[in-house]
CHARMM-style PDB file with segment names, atoms N, HN, CA, C and O in Angstrom:
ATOM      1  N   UNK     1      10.150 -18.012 -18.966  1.00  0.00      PROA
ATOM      2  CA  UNK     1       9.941 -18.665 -17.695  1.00  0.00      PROA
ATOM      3  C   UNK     1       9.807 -17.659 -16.555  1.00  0.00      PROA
ATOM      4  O   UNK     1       9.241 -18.031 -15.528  1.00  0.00      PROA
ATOM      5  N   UNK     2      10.328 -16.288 -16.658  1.00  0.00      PROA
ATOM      6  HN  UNK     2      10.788 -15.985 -17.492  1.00  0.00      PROA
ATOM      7  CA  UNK     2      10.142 -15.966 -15.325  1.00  0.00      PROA
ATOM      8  C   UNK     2       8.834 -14.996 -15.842  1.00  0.00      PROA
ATOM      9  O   UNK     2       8.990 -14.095 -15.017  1.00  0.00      PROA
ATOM     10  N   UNK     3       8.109 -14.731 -16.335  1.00  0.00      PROA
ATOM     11  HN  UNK     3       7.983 -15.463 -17.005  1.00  0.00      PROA
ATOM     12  CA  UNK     3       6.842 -14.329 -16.686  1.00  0.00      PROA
ATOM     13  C   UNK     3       6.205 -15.670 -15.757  1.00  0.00      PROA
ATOM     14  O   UNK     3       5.257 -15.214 -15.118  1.00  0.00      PROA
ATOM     15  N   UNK     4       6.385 -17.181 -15.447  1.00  0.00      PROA
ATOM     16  HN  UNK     4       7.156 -17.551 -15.966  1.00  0.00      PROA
ATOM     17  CA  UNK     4       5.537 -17.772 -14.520  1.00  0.00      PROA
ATOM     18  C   UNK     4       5.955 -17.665 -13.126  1.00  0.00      PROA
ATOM     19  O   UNK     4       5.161 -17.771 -12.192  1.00  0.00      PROA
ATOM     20  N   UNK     5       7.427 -17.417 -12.964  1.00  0.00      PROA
ATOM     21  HN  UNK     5       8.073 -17.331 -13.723  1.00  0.00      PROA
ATOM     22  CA  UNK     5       7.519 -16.905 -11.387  1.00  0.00      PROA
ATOM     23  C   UNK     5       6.994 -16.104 -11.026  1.00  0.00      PROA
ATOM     24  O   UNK     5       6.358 -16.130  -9.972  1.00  0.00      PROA
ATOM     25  N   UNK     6       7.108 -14.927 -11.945  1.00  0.00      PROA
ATOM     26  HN  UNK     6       7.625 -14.906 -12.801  1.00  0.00      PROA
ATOM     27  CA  UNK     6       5.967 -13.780 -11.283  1.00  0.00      PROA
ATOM     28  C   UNK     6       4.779 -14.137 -11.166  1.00  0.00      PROA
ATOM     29  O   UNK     6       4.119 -13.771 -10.194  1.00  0.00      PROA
ATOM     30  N   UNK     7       4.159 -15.091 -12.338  1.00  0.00      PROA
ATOM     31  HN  UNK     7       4.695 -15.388 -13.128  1.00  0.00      PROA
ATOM     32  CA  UNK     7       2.573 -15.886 -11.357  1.00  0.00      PROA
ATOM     33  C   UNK     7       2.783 -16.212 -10.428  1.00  0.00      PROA
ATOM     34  O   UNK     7       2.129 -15.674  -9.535  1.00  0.00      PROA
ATOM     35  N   UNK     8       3.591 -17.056 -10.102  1.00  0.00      PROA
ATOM     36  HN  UNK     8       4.122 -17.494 -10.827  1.00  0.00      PROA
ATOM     37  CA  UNK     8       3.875 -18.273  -9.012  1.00  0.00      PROA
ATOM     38  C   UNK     8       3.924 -17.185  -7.551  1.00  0.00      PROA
ATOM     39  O   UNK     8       3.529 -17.530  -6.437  1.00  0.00      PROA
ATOM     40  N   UNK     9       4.444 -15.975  -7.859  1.00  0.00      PROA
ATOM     41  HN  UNK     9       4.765 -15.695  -8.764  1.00  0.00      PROA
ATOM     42  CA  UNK     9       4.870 -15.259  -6.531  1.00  0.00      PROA
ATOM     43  C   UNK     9       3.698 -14.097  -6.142  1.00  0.00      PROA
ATOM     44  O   UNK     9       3.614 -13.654  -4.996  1.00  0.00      PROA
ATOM     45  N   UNK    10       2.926 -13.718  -7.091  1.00  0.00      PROA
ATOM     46  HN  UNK    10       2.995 -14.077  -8.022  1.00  0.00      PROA
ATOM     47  CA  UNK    10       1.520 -13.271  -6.718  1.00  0.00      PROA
ATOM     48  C   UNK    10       0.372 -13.175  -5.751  1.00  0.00      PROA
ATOM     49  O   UNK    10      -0.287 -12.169  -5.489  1.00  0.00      PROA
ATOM     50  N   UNK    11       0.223 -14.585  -5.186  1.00  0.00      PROA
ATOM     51  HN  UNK    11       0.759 -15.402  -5.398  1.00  0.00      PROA
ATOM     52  CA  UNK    11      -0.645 -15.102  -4.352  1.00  0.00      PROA
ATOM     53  C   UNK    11      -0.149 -14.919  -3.634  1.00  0.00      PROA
ATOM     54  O   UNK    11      -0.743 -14.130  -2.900  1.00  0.00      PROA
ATOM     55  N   UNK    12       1.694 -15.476  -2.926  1.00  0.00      PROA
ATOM     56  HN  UNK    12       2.177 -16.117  -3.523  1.00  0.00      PROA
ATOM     57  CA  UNK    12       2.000 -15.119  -1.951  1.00  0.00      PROA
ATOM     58  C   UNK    12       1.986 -13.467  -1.181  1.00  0.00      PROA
ATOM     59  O   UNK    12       1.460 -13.093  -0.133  1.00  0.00      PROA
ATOM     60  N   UNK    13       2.754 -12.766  -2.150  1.00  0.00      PROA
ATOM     61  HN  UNK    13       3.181 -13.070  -3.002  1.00  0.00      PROA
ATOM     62  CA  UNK    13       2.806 -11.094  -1.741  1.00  0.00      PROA
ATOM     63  C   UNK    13       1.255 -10.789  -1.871  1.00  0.00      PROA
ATOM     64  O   UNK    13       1.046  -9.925  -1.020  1.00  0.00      PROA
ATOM     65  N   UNK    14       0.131 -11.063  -2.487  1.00  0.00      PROA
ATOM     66  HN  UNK    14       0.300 -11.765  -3.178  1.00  0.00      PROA
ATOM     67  CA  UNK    14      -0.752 -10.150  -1.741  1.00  0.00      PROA
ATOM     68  C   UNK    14      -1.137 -11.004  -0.645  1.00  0.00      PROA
ATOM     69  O   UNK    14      -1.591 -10.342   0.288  1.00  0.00      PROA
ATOM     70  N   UNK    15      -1.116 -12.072  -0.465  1.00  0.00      PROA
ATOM     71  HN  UNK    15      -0.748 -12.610  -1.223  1.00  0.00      PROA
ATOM     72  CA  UNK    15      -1.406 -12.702   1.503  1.00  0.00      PROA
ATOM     73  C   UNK    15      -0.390 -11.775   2.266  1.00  0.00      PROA
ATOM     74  O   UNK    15      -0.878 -11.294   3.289  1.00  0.00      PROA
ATOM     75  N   UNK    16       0.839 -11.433   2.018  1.00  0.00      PROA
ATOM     76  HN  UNK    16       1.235 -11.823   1.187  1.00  0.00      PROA
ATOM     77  CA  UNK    16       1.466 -10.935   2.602  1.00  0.00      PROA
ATOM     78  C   UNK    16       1.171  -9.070   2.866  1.00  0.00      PROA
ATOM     79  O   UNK    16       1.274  -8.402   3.895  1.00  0.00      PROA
ATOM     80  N   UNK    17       0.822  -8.713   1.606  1.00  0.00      PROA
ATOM     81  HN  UNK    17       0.739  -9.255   0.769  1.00  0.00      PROA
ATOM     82  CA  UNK    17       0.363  -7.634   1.756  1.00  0.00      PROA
ATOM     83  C   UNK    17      -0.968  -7.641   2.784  1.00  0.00      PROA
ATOM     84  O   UNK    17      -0.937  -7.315   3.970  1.00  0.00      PROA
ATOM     85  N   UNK    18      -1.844  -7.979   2.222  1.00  0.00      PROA
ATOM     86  HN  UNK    18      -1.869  -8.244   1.258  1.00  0.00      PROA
ATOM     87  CA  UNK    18      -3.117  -8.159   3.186  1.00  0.00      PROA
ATOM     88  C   UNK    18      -2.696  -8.465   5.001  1.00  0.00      PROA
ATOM     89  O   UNK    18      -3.223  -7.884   5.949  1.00  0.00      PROA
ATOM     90  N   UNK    19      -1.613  -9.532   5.075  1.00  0.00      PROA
ATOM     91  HN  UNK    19      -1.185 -10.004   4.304  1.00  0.00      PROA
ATOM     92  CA  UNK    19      -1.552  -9.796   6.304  1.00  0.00      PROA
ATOM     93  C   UNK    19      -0.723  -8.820   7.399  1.00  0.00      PROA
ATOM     94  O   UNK    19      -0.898  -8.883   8.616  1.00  0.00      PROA
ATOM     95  N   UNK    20       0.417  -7.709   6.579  1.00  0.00      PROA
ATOM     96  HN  UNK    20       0.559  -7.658   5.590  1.00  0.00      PROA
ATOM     97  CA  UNK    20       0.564  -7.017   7.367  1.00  0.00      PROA
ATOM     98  C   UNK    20       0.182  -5.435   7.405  1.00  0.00      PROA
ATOM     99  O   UNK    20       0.486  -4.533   8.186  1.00  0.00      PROA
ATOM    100  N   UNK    21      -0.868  -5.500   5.849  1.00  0.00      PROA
ATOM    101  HN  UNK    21      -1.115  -6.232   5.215  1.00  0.00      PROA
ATOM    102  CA  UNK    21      -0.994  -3.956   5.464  1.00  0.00      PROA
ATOM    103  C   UNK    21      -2.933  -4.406   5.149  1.00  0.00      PROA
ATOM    104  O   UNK    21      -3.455  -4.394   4.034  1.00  0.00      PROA
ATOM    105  N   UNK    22      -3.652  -4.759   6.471  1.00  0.00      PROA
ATOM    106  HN  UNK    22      -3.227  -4.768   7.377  1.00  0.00      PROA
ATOM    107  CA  UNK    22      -4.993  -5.144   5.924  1.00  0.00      PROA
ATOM    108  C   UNK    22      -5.397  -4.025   5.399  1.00  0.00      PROA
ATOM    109  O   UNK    22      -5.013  -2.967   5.898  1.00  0.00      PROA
ATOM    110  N   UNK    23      -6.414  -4.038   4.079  1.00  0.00      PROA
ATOM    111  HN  UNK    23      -6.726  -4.897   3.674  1.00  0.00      PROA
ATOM    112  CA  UNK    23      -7.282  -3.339   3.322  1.00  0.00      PROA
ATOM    113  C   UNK    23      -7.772  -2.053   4.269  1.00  0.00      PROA
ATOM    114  O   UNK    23      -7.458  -0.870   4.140  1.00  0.00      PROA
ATOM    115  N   UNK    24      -8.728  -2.732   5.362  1.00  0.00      PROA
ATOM    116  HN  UNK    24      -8.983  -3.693   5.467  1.00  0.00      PROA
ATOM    117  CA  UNK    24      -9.447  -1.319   5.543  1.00  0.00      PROA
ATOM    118  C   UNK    24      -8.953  -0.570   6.834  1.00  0.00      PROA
ATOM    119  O   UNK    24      -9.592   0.307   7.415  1.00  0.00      PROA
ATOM    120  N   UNK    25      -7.543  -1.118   7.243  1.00  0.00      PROA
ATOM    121  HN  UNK    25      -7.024  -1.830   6.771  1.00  0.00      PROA
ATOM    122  CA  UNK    25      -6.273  -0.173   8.258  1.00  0.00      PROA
ATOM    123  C   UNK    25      -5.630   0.489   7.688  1.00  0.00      PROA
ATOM    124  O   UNK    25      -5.271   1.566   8.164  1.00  0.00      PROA
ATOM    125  N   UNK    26      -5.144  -0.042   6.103  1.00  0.00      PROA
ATOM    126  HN  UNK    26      -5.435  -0.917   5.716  1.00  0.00      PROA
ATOM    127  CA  UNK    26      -4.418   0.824   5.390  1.00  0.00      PROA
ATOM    128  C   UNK    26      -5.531   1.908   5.044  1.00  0.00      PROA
ATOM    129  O   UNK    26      -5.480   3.032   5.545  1.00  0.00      PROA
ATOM    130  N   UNK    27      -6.286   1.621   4.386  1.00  0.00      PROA
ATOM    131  HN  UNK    27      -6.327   0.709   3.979  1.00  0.00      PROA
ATOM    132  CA  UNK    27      -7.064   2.411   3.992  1.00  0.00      PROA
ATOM    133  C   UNK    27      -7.854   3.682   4.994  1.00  0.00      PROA
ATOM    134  O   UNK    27      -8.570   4.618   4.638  1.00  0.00      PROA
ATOM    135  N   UNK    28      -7.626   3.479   5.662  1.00  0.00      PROA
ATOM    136  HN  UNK    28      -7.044   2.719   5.951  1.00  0.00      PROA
ATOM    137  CA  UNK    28      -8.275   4.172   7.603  1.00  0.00      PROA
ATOM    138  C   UNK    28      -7.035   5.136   7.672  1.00  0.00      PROA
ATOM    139  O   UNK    28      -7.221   6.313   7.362  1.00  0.00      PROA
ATOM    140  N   UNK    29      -5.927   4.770   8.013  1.00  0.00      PROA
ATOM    141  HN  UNK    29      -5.776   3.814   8.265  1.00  0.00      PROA
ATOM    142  CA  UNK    29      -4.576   5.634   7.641  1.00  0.00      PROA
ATOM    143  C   UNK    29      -4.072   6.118   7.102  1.00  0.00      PROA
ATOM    144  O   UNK    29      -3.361   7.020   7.545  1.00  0.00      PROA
ATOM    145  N   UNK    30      -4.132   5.819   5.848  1.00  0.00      PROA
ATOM    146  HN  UNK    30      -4.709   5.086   5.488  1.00  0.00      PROA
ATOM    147  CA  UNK    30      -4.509   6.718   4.379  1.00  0.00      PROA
ATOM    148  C   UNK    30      -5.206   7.757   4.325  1.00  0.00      PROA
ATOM    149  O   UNK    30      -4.695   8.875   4.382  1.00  0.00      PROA
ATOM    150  N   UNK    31      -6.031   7.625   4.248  1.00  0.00      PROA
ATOM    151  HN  UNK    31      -6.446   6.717   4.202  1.00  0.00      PROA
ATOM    152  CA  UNK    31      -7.573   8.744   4.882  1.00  0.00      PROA
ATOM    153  C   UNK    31      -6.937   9.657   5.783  1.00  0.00      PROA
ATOM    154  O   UNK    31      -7.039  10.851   5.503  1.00  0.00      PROA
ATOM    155  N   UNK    32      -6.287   9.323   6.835  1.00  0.00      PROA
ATOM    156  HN  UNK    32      -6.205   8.353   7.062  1.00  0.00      PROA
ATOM    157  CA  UNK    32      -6.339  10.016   8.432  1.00  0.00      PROA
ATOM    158  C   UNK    32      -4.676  10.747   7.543  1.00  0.00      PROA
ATOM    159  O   UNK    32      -3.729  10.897   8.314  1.00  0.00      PROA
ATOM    160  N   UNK    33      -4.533  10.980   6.651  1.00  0.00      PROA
ATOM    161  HN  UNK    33      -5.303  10.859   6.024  1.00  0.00      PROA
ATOM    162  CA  UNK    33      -2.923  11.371   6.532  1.00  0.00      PROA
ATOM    163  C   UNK    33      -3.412  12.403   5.161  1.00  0.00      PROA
ATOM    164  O   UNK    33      -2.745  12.543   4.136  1.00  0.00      PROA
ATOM    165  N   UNK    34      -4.592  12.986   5.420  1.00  0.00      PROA
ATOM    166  HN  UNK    34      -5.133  12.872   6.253  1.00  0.00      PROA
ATOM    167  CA  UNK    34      -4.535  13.138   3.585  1.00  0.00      PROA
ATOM    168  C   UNK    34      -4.232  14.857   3.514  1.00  0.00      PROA
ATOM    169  O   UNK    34      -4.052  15.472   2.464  1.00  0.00      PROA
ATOM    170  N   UNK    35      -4.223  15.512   5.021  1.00  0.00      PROA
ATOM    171  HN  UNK    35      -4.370  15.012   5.875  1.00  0.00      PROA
ATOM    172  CA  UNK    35      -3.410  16.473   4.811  1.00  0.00      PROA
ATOM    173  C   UNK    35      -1.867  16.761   5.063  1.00  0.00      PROA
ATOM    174  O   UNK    35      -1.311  17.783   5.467  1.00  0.00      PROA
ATOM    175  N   UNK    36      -1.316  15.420   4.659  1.00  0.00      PROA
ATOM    176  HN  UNK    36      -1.767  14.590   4.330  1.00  0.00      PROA
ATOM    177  CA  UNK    36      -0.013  15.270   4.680  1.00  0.00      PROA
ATOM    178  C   UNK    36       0.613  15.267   3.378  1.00  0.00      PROA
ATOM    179  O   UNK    36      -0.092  14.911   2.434  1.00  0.00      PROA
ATOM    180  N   UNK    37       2.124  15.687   3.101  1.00  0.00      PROA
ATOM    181  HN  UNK    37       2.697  15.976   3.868  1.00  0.00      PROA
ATOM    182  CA  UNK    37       2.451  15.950   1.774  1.00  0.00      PROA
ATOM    183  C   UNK    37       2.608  13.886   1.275  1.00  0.00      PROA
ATOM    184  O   UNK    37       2.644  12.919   2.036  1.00  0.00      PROA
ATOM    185  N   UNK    38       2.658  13.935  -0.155  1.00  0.00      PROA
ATOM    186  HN  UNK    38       2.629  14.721  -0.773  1.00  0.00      PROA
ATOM    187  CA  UNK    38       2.675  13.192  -0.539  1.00  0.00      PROA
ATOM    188  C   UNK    38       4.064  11.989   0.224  1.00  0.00      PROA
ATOM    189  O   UNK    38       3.765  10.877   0.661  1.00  0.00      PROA
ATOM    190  N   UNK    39       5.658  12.593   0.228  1.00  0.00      PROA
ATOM    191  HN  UNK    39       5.901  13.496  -0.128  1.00  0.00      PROA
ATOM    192  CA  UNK    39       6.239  11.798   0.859  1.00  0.00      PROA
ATOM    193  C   UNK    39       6.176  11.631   2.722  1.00  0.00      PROA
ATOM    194  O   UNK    39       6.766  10.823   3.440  1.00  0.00      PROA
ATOM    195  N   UNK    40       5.073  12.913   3.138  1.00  0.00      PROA
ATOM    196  HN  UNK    40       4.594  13.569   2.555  1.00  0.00      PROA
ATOM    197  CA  UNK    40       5.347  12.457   4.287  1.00  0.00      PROA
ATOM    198  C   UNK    40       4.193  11.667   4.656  1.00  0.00      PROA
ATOM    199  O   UNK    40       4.222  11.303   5.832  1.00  0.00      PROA
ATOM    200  N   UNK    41       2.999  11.229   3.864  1.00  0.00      PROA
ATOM    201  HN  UNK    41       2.975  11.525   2.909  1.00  0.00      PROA
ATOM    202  CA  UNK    41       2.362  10.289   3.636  1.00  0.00      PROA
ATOM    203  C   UNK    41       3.168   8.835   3.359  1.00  0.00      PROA
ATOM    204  O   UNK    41       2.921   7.970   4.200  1.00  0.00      PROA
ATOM    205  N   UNK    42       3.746   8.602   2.693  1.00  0.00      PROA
ATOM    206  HN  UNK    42       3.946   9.304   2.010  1.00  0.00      PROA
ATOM    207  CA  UNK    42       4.492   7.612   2.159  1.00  0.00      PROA
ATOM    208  C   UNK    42       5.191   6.862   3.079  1.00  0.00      PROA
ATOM    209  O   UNK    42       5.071   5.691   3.441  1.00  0.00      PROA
ATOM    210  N   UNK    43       6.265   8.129   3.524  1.00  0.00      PROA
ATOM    211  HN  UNK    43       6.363   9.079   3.229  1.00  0.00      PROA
ATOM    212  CA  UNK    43       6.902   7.850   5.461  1.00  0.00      PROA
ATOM    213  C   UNK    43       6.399   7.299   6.365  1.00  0.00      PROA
ATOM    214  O   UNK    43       6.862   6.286   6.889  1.00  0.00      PROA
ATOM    215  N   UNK    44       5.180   7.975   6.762  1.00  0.00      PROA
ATOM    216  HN  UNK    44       4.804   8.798   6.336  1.00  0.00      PROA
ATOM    217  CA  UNK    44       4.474   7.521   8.133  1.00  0.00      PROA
ATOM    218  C   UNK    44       3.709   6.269   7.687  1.00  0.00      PROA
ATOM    219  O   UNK    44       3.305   5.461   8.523  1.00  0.00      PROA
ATOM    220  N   UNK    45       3.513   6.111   6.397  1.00  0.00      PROA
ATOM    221  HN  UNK    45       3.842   6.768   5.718  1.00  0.00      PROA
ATOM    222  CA  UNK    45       2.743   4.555   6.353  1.00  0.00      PROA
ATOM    223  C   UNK    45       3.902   3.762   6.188  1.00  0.00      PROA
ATOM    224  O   UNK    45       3.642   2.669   5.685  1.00  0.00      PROA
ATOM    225  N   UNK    46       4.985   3.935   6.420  1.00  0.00      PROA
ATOM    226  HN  UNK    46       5.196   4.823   6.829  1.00  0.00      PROA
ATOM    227  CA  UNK    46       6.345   3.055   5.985  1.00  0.00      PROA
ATOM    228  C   UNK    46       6.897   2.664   7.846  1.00  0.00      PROA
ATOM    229  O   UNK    46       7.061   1.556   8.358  1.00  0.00      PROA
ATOM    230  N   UNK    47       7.031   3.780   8.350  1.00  0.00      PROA
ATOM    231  HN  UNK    47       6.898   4.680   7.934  1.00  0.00      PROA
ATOM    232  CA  UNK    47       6.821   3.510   9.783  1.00  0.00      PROA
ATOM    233  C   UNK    47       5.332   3.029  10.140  1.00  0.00      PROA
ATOM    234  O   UNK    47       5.492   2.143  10.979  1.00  0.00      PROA
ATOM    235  N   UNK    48       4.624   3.113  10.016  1.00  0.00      PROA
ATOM    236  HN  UNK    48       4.494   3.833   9.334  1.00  0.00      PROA
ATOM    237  CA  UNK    48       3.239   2.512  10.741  1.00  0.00      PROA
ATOM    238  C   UNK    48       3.109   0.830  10.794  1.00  0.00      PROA
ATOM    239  O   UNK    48       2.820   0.028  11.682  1.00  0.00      PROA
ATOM    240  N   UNK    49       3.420   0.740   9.586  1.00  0.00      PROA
ATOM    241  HN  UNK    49       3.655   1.391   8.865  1.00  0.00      PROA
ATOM    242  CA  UNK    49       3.455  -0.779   9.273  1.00  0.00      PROA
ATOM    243  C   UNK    49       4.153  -1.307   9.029  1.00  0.00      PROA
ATOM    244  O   UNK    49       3.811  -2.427   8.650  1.00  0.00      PROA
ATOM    245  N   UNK    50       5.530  -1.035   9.023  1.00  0.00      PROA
ATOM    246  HN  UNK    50       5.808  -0.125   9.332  1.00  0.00      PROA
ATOM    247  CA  UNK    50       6.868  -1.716   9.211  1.00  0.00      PROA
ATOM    248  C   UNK    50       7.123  -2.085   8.090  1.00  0.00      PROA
ATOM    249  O   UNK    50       7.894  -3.044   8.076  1.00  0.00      PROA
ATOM    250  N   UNK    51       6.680  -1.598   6.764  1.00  0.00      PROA
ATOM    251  HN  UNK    51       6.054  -0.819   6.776  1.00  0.00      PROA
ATOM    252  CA  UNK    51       7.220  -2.207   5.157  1.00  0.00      PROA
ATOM    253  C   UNK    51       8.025  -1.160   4.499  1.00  0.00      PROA
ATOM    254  O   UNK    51       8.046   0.042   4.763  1.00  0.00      PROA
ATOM    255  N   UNK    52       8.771  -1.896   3.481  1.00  0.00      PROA
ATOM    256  HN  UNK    52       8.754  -2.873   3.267  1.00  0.00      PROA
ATOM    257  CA  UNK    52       9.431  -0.936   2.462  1.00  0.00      PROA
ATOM    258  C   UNK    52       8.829   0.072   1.603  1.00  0.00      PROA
ATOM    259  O   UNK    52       7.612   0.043   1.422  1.00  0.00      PROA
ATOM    260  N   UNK    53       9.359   0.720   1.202  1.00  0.00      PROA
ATOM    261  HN  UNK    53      10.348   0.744   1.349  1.00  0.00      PROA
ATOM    262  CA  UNK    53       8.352   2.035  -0.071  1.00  0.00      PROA
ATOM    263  C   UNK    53       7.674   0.993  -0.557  1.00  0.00      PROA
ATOM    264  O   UNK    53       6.483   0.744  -0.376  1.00  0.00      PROA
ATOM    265  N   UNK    54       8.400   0.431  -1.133  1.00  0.00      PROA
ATOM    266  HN  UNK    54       9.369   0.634  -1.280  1.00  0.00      PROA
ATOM    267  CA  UNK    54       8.064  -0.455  -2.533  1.00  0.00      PROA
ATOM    268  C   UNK    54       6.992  -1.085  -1.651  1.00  0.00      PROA
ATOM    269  O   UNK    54       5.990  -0.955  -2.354  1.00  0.00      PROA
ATOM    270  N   UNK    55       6.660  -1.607  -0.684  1.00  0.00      PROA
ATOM    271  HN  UNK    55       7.474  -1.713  -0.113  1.00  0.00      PROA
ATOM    272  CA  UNK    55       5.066  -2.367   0.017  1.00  0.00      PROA
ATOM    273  C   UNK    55       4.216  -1.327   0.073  1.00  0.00      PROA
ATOM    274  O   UNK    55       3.041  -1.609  -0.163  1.00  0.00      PROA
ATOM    275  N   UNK    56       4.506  -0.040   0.352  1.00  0.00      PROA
ATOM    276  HN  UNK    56       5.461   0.189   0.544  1.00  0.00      PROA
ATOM    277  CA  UNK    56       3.441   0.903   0.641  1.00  0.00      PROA
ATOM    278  C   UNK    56       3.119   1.338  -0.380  1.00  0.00      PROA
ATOM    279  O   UNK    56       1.974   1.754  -0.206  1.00  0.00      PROA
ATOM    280  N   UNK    57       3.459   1.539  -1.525  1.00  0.00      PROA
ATOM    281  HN  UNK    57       4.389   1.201  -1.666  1.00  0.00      PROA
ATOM    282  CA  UNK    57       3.766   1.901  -2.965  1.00  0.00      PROA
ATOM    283  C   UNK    57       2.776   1.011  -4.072  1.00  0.00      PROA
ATOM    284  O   UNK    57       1.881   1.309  -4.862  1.00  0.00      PROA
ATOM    285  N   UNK    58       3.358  -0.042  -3.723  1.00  0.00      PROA
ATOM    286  HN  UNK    58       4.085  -0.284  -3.081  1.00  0.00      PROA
ATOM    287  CA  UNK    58       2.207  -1.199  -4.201  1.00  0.00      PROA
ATOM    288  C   UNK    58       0.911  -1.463  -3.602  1.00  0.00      PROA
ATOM    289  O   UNK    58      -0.035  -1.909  -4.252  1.00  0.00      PROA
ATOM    290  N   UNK    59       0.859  -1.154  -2.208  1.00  0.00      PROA
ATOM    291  HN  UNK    59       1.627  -0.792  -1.680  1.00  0.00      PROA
ATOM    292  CA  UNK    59       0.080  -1.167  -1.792  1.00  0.00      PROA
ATOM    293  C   UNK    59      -1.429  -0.391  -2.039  1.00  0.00      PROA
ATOM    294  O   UNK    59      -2.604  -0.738  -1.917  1.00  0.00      PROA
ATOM    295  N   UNK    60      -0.761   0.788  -2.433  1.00  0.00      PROA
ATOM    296  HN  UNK    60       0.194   1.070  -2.532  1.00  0.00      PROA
ATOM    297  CA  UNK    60      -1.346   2.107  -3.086  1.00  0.00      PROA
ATOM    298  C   UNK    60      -2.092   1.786  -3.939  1.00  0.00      PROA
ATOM    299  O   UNK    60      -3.318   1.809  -4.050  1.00  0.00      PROA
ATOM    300  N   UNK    61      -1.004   1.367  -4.771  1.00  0.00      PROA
ATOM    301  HN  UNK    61      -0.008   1.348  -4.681  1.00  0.00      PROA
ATOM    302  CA  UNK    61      -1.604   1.192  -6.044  1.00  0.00      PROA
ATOM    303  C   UNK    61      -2.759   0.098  -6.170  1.00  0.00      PROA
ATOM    304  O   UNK    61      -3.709   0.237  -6.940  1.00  0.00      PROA
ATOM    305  N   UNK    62      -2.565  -1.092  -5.270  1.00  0.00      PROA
ATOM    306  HN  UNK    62      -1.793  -1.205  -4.644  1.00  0.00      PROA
ATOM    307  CA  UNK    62      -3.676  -2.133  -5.763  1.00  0.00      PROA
ATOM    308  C   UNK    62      -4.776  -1.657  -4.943  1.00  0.00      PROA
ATOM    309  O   UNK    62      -5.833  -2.177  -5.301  1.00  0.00      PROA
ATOM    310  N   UNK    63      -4.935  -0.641  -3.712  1.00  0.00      PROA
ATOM    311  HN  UNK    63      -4.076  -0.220  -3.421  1.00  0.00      PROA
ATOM    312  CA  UNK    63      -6.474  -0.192  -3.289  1.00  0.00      PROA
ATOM    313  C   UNK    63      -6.961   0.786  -3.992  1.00  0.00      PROA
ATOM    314  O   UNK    63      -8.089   1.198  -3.718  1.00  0.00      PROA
ATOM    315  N   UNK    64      -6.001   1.525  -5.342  1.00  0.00      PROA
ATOM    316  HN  UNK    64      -5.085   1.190  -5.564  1.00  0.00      PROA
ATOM    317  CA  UNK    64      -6.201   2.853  -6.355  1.00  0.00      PROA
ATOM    318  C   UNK    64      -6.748   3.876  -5.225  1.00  0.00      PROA
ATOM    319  O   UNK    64      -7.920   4.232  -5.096  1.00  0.00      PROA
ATOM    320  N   UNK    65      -5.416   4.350  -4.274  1.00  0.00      PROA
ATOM    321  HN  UNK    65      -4.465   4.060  -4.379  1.00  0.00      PROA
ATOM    322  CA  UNK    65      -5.668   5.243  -3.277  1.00  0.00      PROA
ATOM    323  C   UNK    65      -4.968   6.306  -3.875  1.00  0.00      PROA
ATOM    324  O   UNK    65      -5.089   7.503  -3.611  1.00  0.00      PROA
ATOM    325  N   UNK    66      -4.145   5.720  -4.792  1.00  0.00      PROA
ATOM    326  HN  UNK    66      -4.046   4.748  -5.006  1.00  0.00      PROA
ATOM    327  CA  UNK    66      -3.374   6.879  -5.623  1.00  0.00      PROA
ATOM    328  C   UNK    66      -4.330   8.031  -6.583  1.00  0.00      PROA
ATOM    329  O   UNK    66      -4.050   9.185  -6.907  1.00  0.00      PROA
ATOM    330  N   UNK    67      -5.481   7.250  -6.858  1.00  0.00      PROA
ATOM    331  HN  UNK    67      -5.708   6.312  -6.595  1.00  0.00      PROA
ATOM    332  CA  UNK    67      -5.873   8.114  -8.384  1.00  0.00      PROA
ATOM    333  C   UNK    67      -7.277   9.009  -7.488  1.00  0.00      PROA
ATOM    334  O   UNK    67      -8.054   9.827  -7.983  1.00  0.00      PROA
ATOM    335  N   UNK    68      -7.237   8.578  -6.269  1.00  0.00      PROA
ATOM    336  HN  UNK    68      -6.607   7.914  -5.867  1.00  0.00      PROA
ATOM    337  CA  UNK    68      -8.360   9.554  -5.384  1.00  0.00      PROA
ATOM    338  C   UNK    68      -8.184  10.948  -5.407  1.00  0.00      PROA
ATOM    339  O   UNK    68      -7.142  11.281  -4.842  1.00  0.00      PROA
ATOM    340  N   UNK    69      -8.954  12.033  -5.941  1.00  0.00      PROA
ATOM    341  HN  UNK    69      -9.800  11.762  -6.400  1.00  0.00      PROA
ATOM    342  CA  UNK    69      -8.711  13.298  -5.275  1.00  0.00      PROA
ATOM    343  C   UNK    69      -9.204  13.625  -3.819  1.00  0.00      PROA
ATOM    344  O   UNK    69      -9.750  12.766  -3.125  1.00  0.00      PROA
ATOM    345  N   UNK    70      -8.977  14.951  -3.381  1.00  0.00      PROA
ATOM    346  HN  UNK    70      -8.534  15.648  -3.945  1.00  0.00      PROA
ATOM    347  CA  UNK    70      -9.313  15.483  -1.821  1.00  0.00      PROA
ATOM    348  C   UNK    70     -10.452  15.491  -2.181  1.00  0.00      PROA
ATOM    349  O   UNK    70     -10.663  15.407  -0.971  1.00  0.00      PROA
ATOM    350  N   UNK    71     -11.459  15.509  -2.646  1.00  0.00      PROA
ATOM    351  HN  UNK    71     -11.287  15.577  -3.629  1.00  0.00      PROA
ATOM    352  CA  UNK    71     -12.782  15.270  -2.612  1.00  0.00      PROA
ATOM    353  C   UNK    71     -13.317  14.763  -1.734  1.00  0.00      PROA
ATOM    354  O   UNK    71     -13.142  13.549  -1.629  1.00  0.00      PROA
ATOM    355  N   UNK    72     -14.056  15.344  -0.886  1.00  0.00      PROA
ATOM    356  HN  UNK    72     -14.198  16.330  -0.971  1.00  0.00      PROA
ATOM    357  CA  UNK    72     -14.548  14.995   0.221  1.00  0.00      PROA
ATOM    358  C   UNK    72     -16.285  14.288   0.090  1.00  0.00      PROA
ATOM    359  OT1 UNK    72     -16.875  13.910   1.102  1.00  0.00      PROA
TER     360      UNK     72
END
């Protein structure tokens, strides 16, 4: 059963993600931080947008900002 809460709670956290961490602000700030070390990247998007690791973290992960190199 809780394999369907975690469905059930899906839809909500990414509206929630989206609504206080939109796609292409995070992604704009991301960018604008990329000569920053990895946690002080992590930090300033944790202050910027007022979420926990774990939101910025996930967040990461579902725009795959993580697997980007400096490749310009």
């Amino acid at each position: 059963m809780a394999h369907s809460d975690s469905e059930s709670e899906r839809v909500p956290n990414r509206f929630a993600a989206e609504l206080l961490m939109p796609e292409k602000v995070f992604k704009k700030r991301y960018k604008a931080l990329e000569n920053s070390t990895y946690y002080e990247k992590i930090a300033q998007l944790i202050e910027d947008f007022g979420v926990t690791q774990t939101a910025v973290l996930k967040r990461i992960e579902e725009l795959n900002l993580n697997s980007k190199s400096k490749e310009a």
